[in-house]
Structures are given as C-alpha cells and as structure tokens.
N, C-alpha and C positions, 0 to 999 in steps of 0.2 A: 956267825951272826945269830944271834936270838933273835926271834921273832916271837910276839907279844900280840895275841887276843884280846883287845877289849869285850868285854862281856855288855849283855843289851842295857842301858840305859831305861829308865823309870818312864814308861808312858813311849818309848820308842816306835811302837809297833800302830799310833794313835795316828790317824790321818787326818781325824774331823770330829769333833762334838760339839755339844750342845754349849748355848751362851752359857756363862758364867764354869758353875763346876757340876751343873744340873743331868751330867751323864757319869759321876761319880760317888758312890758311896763310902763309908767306913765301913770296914768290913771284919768279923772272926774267924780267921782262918785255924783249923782244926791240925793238934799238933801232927808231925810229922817230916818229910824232908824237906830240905833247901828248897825257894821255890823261885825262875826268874819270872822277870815281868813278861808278860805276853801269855802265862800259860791259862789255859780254860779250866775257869770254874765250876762246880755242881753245888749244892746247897744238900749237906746233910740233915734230914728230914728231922731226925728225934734230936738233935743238937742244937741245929740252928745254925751250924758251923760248914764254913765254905771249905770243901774240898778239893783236891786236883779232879776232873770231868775223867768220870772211868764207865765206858758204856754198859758196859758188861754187870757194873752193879747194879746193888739193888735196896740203897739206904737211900736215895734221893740224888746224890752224885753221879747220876746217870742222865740226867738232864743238865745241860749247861746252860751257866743263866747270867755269869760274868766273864770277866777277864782281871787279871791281875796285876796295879797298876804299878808296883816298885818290888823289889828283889826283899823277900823274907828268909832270915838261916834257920838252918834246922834247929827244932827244939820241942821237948816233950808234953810243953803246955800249949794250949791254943794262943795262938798272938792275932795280932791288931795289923791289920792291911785299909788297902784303897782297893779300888775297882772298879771298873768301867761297867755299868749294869744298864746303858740305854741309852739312845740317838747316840750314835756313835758311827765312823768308819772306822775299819781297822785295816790294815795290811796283815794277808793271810802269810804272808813270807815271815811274820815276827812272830806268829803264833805257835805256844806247843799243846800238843794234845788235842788238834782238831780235826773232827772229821765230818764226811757230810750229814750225819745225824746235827751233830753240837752245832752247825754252820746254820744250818733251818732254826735248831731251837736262839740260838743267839739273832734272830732277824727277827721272831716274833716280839723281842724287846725292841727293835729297833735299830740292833748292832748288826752292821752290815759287811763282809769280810768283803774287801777289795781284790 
C-alpha cells in the first residue's frame, strides 16, 4: 500500500486576519530554495528582498517580519510571493523556522502565533 503526504496548502497555517486582504502583502522573495507556505520571513536589508528568518545573520534576515503565504520552487532569480505581514493569528504547528526571538518580533506587527 502507498501512502501519499499531502504537502501544506497556501495560507493553511492562517487562523484569523484582518477584513478584506489588509494582513497581506505582495512580496520579492530573494532567489534560492523551494520554499512552503508557513515559513518565516526576514527582509534583506540592502535588497529589499524577503528571505527565509535566519537568526544568526546579519543582512536583515535576522528579524522576522512575515510569513509566507503560498508554496515558491526553487529558482536563481528573485520571484513574486504573498505574505501575511500583520493582524494575523497563525498556528505555530504550521510554521517553519520559528523560534522565540521570530515569535516576539512577529507580534510587534501584530501576528500572533497560536
């Protein structure tokens, strides 16, 4: 018998937001790997370009400041995303890359991990 993972769905990890689409931006995410929905953002400082939330750097991506809201494949150029960036719940079971620094800095926006 095979058994078959569905992988997370676009906005799966979303509990609650804001009326209309007002906890969501368009966003550039900075080339590099595959990325699912749910994982935590950082904003590269001299680019402008959203990265995966890496603590430990030190380009801007060390502060989380989104979430990521549909599944982007790997690729060498910056691409075009969504994002959850404010008044938000989210479920912390859907999230990658979170920890309790990223948890604090995403609450000052108003996104609150469940």
């Amino acid at each position: 018998m095979t058994i078959k993972v569905e992988s997370m769905h676009a906005g799966e990890f979303l509990l609650s937001e804001g009326a209309g689409n007002i906890s969501r931006e368009a966003i550039n995410v900075a080339a590099g790997p595959a990325l699912q929905p749910g994982q935590i953002l950082g904003l590269v400082t001299l680019s402008g370009e959203f990265a995966p939330y890496t603590p430990t750097a030190e380009d801007g991506s060390e502060n989380a400041v989104a979430i990521l809201w549909g599944p982007l494949g790997e690729s060498d150029v910056p691409r075009r995303g969504r994002a959850v960036v404010r008044l938000a719940e989210v479920s912390e079971a859907h999230l990658t890359g979170l920890d309790p620094a990223g948890e604090k800095a995403l609450a000052a926006n108003f996104v609150i991990v469940r």
